[in-house]
C-alpha positions in Angstrom: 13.6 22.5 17.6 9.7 23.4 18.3 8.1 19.6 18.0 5.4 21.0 15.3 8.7 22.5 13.0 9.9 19.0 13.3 7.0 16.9 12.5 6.7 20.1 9.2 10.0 19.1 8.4 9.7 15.3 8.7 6.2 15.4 6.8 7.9 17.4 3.6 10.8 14.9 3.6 7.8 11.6 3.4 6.3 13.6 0.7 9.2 14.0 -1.2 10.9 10.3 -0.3 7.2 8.6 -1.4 7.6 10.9 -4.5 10.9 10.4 -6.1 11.8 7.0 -4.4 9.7 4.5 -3.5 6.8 5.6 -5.9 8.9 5.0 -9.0 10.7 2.0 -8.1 7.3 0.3 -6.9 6.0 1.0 -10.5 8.9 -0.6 -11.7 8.7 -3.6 -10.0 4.2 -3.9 -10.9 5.7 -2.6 -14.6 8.2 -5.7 -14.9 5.7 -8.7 -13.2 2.7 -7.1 -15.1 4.1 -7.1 -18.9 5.5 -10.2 -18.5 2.8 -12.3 -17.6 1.1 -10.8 -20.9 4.2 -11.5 -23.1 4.4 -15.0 -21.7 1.4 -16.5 -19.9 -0.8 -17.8 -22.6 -0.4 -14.6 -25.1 -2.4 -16.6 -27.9 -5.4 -16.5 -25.8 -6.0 -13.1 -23.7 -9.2 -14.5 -21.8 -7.6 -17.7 -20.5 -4.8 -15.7 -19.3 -6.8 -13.1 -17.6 -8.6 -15.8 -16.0 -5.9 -18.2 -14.8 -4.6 -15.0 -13.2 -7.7 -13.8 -11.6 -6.9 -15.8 -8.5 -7.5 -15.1 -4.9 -4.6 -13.2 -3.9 -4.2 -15.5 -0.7 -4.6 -13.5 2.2 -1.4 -13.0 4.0 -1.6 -15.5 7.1 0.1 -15.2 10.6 3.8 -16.6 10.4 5.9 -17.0 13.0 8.1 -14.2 13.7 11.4 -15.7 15.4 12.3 -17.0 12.2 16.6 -16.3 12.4 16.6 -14.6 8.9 13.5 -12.3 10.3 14.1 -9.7 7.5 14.9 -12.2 4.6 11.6 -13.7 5.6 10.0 -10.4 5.9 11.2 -9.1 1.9 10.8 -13.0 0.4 6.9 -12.6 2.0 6.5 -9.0 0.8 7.8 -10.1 -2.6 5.3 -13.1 -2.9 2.0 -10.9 -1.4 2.5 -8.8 -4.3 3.4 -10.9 -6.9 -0.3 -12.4 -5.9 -1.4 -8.9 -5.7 -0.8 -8.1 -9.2 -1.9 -11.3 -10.8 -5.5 -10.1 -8.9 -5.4 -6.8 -10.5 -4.3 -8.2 -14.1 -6.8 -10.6 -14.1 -9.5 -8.3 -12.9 -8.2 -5.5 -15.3 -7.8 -7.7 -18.5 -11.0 -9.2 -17.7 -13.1 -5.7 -18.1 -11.1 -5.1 -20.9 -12.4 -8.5 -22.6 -16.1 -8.0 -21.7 -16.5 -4.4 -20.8 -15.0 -2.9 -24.0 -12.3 -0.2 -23.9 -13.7 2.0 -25.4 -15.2 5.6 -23.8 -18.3 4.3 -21.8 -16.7 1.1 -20.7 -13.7 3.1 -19.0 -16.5 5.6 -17.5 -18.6 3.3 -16.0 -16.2 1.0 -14.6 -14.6 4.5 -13.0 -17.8 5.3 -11.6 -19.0 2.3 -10.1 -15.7 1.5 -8.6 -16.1 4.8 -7.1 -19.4 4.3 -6.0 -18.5 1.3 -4.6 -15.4 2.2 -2.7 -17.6 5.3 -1.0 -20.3 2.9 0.0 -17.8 0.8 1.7 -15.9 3.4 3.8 -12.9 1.8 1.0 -11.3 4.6 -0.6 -8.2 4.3 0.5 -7.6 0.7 -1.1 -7.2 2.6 -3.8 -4.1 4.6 -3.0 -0.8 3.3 -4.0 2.7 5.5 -4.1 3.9 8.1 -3.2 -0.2 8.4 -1.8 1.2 5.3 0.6 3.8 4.4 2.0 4.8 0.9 4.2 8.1 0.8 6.0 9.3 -2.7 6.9 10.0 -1.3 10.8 7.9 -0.2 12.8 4.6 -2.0 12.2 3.6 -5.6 12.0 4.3 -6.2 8.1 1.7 -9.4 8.7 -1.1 -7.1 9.6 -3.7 -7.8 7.5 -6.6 -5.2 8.6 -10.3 -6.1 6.8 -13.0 -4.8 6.6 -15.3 -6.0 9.2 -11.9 -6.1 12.0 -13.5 -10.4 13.0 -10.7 -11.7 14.8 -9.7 -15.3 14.8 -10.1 -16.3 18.1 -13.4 -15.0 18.2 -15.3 -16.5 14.9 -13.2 -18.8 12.4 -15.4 -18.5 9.2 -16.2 -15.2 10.0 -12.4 -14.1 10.3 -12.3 -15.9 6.6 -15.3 -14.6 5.3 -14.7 -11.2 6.4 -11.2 -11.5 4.4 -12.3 -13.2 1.7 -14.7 -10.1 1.4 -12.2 -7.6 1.8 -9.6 -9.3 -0.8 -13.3 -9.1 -3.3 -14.9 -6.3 -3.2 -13.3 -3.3 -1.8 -10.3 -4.6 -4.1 -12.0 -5.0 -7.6 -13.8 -1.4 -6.8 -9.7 -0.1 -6.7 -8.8 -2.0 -9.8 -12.2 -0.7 -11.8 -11.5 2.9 -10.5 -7.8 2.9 -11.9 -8.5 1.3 -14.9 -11.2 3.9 -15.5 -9.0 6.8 -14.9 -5.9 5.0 -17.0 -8.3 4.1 -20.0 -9.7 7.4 -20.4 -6.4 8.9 -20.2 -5.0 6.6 -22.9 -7.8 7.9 -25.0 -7.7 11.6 -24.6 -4.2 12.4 -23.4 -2.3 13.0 -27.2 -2.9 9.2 -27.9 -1.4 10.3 -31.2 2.0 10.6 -29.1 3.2 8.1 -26.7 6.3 10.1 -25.2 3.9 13.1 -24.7 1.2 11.0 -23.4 3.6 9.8 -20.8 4.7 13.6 -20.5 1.5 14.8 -20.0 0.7 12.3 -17.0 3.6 12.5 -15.1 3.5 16.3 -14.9 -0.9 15.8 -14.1 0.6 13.3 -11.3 2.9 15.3 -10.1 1.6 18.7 -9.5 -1.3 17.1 -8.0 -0.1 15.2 -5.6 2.5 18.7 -4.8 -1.0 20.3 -4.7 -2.0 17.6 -2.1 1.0 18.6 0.4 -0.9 21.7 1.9 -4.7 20.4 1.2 -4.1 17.2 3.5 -2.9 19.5 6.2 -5.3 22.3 5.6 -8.0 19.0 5.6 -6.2 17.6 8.8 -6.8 20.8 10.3 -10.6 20.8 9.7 -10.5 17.2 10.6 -10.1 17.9 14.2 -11.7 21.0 14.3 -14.9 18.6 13.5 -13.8 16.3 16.0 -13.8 18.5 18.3 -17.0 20.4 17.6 -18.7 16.4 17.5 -20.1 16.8 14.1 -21.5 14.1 12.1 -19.2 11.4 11.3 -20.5 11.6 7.7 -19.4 14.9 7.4 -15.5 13.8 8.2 -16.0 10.7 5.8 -16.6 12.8 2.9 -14.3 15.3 3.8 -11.5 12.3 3.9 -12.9 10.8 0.3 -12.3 14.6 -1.1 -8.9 14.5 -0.5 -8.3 10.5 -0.8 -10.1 11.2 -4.8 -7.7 14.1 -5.3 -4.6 12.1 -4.1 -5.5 8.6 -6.3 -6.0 10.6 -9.1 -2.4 12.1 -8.8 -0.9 8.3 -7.9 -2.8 6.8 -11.1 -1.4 9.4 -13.6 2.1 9.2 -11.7 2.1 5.4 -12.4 1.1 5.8 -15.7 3.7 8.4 -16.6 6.2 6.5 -15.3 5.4 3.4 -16.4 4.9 4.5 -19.8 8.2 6.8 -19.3 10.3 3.3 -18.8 8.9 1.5 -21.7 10.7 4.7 -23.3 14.3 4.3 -21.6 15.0 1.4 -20.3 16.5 -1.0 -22.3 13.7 -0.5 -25.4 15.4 -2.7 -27.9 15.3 -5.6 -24.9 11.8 -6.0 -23.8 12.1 -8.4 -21.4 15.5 -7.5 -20.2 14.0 -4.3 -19.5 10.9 -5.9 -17.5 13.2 -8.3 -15.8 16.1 -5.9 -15.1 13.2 -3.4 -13.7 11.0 -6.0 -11.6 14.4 -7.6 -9.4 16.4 -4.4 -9.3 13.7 -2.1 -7.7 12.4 -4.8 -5.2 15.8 -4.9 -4.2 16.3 -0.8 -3.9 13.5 -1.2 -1.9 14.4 -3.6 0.5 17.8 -1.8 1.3 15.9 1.4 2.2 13.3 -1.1 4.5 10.3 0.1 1.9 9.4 -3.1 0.2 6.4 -3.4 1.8 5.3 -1.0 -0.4 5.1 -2.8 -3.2 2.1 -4.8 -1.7 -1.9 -3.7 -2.3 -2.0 -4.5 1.2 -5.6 -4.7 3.6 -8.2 -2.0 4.6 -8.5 1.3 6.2 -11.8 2.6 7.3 -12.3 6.6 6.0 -13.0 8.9 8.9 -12.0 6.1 11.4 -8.9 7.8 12.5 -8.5 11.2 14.7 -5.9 13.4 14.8 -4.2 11.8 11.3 -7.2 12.3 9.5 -6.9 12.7 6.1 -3.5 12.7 6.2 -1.4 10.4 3.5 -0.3 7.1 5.0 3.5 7.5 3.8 5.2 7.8 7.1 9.0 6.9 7.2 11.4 9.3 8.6 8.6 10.2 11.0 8.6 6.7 12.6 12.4 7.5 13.6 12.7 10.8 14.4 8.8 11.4 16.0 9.0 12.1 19.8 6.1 12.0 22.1 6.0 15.7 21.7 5.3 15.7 18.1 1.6 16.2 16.7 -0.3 12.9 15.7 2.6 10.9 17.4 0.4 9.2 20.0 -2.2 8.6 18.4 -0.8 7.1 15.1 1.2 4.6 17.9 -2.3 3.7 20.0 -4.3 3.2 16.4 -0.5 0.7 14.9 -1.9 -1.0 18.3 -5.2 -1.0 18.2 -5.9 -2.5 14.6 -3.1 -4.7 14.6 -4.8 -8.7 15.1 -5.1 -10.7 18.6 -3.6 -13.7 16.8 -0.7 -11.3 15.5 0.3 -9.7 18.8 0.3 -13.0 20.3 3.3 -14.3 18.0 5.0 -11.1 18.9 5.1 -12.2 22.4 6.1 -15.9 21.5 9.0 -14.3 19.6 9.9 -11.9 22.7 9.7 -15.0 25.1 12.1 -16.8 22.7 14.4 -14.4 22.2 14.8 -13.9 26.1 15.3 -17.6 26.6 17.8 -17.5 24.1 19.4 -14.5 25.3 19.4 -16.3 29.2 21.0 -19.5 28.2 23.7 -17.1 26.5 24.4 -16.1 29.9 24.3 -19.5 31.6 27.2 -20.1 28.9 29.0 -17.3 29.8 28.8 -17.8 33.7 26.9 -14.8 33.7 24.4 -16.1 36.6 22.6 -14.6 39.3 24.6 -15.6 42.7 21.8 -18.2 44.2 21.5 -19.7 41.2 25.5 -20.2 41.7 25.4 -21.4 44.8 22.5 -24.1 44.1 
């Protein structure tokens, strides 16, 4: 098969896997964690509870990764980042709420300077989420933690922190402040006389949007490395990127909010937290069968117009980490930039782990007699 057929083919089945799979089932498992830290942690006073869950999100450190249950470790450390990473957008949500107002304005202006901020930082993608995004648990280093700045470790200690601590801020409030603005104003306007058509009416918004996005990402791609190629301003392939990054968050929000709202409809509505309980450990575990449970994290930073020939393209890869050959179309470069961003300190433990596991694998031969001859005869 032609290489660009198959990397069509591939694309169209991430689309649709980050659509009817993982997207749902990552709302699930926010929906479940989400509702019942408002029915159960300190419901009598909203404020303290917003604030006791406004926490740091603790930055996900290095771990060492020869661990002998590697993936249990890899799903229990998935689960915890984001159980952390919705208490940070609970707290900051419920917080605006509290002081901001929800009404109109308050929902508009937190939208826009969200927005504003996540342009100014080169940000908008820490506002994607599924079926926009996608994280395997193969194929990359699922302790990445990318920031803003790129400080590594070994070169700057506070620096490293500070530039984290930054990135875990600021770019990630602007996300929370864009969606709420977009969810608030859609619980306003969208039949808020009907909750089952409200929930309608967003999931079928989501939806065809992001099918819209299918051929503008490519058709954006396209121009993407046409610009490369004719040098023009990187500005100009920035806003390009946040064009179709906007488009694409907009379809994700309403997609989560039809589904979310859809479940509250179906499953298990005379059993609230049944439902949110059943929903949260099920999904997670869905997930982890089908090596996506990393996507239930709100997980680093990506710089707009920082990448070449994957430009604007939606970061759900997952049959296209199997089945890509050298051959295929962004192949080589999406491999050289998995490289290129992922930390000293991390690549380091990588080797550790490789050094262990051929020491282990070499005293499995001394066991087995299976030794070189001079070694024998010494």
């Amino acid at each position: 098969m032609n290489a660009k057929v198959r990397f069509a083919l591939l694309f169209a089945c991430d689309q649709l896997i980050s659509a009817v799979w993982v997207a749902p089932l990552v709302v699930l498992f926010w929906r479940g964690i989400w509702d019942l830290l408002d029915a159960h942690f300190i419901p009598e006073h909203p404020a303290a509870s917003a604030w006791s869950t406004l926490v740091e999100h603790f930055k996900r450190w290095q771990i060492v990764q020869y661990s002998v249950a590697w993936i249990l470790l890899c799903h229990f450390y998935s689960y915890i980042g984001a159980v952390l990473s919705v208490c940070h957008w609970r707290g900051v949500w419920e917080v605006l709420d509290i002081y901001t107002g929800t009404g109109p304005a308050g929902y508009a202006v937190s939208l826009v300077v969200g927005q504003v901020i996540l342009w100014l930082l080169r940000s908008s993608k820490c506002a994607s989420a599924p079926p926009q995004i996608l994280f395997a648990d193969i194929g990359r280093d699922i302790f990445e933690t990318p920031s803003r700045f790129g400080f590594q470790l070994d070169n700057n200690r506070m620096a490293y922190i500070g530039d984290h601590v930054f990135t875990s801020v600021v770019p990630s409030t602007a996300a929370v402040c864009v969606w709420r603005g977009f969810w608030g104003l859609a619980d306003l306007y969208f039949h808020p006389e009907s909750f089952k058509e409200s929930a309608m009416l967003s999931l079928i918004i989501g939806y065809c949007v992001y099918a819209l996005c299918m051929p503008l990402q490519a058709c954006c791609n396209l121009l993407f490395r046409e610009m490369i190629k004719l040098r023009s301003p990187t500005l100009s392939r920035i806003i390009l990127e946040d064009f179709i990054i906007l488009i694409g968050n907009f379809g994700a929000i309403h997609v989560w909010r039809g589904v979310r709202m859809g479940l509250n409809l179906v499953l298990l509505p005379n059993n609230v937290n049944a439902s949110l309980l059943v929903g949260h450990f099920c999904s997670f575990i869905l997930l982890s069968f089908t090596l996506t449970s990393d996507s239930v994290q709100a997980r680093g930073f990506s710089l707009t117009g920082a990448l070449s020939k994957e430009g604007c393209l939606f970061e759900n890869q997952f049959l296209r980490m199997f089945f890509s050959a050298p051959s295929d179309p962004q192949y080589s470069s999406v491999r050289q930039a998995e490289h290129e961003t992922r930390p000293k300190l991390s690549r380091k433990i990588v080797k550790y782990r490789n050094a262990i596991v051929k020491l282990s694998l070499d005293e499995e031969d001394d066991r087995q007699g299976l030794v070189p001859a001079e070694s024998s005869e010494a």
